[in-house]
C-alpha angles and dihedrals in degrees: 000000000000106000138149147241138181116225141181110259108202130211089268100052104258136126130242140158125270111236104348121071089342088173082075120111110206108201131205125265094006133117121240132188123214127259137194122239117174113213137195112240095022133085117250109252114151124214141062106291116226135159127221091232128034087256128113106143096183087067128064130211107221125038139210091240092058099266121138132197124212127194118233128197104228133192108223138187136187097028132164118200121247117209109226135175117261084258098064101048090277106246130033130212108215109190140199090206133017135173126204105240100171155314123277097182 
C-alpha cells in the first residue's frame, strides 16, 4: 500500500527519522523492517509511523535550528491503523515493513 511519511533530511542528503532512533540512516528503494525503540518521553508504539496523506499539521518542516523535514512516499505492509485527532493529521499507519519510493519535497 502507497503511504507516507515525513523524515528528517540531513546536510548530506540522507534520511533519517525524526525523534526515535534518529542515528538510522533509511535508505531508498530498500525494505526495512520495524524496530522498537523505547524511548524516554514518548509513548511506546512499534512500527514504522506513516500517514495516508502527506499531511501531519502538529509537525513543521522546517525548524528554527536548520533542520528540515521532507515527505516521502513510502510503500508499507503489515499495518494496523492508529486512530488521531484531526490535529494531528487524523489516522496513522503504523507499518511492519516500509520502502522509501521517492521525495515529495
Amino acid at each position: 500500500m502507497k503511504a507516507y511519511k515525513l523524515l528528517r533530511k540531513r546536510r548530506d542528503g540522507s534520511l533519517g527519522p525524526l525523534f526515535i532512533n534518529r542515528s538510522q540512516v533509511i535508505p531508498y528503494g530498500e525494505w526495512l523492517a520495524a524496530e522498537d525503540h523505547p524511548t524516554k518521553g514518548f509513548k511506546q508504539r512499534p512500527g514504522w509511523h506513516c500517514a495516508p496523506n502527506p499531511v501531519a499539521p502538529h509537525l513543521k518542516t522546517e525548524l528554527r535550528s536548520g533542520e528540515r523535514r521532507v515527505w516521502c512516499e513510502v510503500a508499507i505492509e503489515e499495518f494496523t491503523e492508529y486512530p488521531r485527532p484531526a490535529n494531528q493529521g487524523g489516522k496513522w499507519l503504523l507499518a511492519e515493513r516500509m520502502r522509501i519510493i521517492r521525495e515529495l519535497n
